[in-house]
C-alpha positions in Angstrom: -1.4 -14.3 -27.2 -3.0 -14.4 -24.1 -2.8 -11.7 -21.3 -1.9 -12.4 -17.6 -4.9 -12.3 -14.9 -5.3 -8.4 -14.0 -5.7 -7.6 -10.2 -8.5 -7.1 -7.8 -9.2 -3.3 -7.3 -11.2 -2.9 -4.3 -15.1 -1.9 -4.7 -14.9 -2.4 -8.8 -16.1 -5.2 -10.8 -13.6 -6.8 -13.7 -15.5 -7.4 -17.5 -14.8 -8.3 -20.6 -14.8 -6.3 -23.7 -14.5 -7.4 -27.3 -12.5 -5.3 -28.9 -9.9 -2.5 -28.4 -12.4 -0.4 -26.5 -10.9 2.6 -24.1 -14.4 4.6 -23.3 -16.7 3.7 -20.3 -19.3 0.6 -21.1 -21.9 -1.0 -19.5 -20.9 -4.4 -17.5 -20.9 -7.1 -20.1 -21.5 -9.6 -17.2 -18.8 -12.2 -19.0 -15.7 -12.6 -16.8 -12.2 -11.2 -17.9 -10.4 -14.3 -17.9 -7.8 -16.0 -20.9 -8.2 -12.6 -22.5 -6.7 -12.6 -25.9 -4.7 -10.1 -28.1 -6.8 -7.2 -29.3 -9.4 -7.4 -26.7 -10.5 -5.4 -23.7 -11.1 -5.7 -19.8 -13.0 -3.2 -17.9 -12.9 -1.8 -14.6 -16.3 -0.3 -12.9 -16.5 0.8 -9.7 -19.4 0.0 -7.2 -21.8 2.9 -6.3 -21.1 5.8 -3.8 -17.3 5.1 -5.8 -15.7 7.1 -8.1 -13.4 5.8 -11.0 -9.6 7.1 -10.5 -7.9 6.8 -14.2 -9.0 5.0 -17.2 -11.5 2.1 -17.3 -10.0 0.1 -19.9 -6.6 -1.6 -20.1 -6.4 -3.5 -24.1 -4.5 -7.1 -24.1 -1.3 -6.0 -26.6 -0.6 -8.6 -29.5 2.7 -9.2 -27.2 0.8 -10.5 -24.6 0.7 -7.8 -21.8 -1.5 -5.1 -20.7 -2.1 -1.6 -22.6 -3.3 1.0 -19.7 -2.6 1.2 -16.2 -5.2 -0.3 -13.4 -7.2 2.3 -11.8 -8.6 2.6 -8.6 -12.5 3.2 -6.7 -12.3 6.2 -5.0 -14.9 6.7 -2.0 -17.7 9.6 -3.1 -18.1 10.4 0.9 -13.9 11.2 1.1 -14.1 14.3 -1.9 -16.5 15.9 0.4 -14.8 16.3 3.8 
C-alpha cells in the first residue's frame, strides 16, 4: 500500500526514510513521495526553528499515516 501525500509544514523540509524509523535523522535528500507500507517520512525544521512533536510519521500496512505532523516553532518566540 501506498500512503497519501503528507502536508507542507511551514519552515521544515519533508524526506524519506527507509524503514520504520521514529528518532531524528539526517536529511536523506530523496523526496517523500509514493511512500510505501513500512517506510518513513521525516520532518526537519529550518534553522533559528525548533521541532514541535515527533519527526517521524511511519506509512501503516493499511495505507495511512502512523504519527501526527509536527510543527517549526520560531527559536526568537521562546525568548520574549
Amino acid at each position: 500500500m501506498r500512503c497519501p501525500a503528507l502536508p507542507v509544514v511551514d519552515h521544515a523540509t519533508l524526506f524519506y526514510v527507509q524503514g520504520q524509523i521514529n528518532d531524528e535523522v539526517a536529511d536523506t535528500g530523496v523526496a517523500c513521495a509514493d511512500v510505501t507500507d513500512g517506510n518513513s517520512c521525516h520532518y526537519a525544521c529550518e534553522t533559528g526553528y525548533r521541532l514541535t512533536g515527533s519527526p517521524a510519521l511511519i506509512c501503516n500496512y493499511s495505507g495511512t499515516w502512523h504519527g501526527k505532523v509536527p510543527s517549526c516553532q520560531s527559536e526568537t518566540d521562546e525568548i520574549s
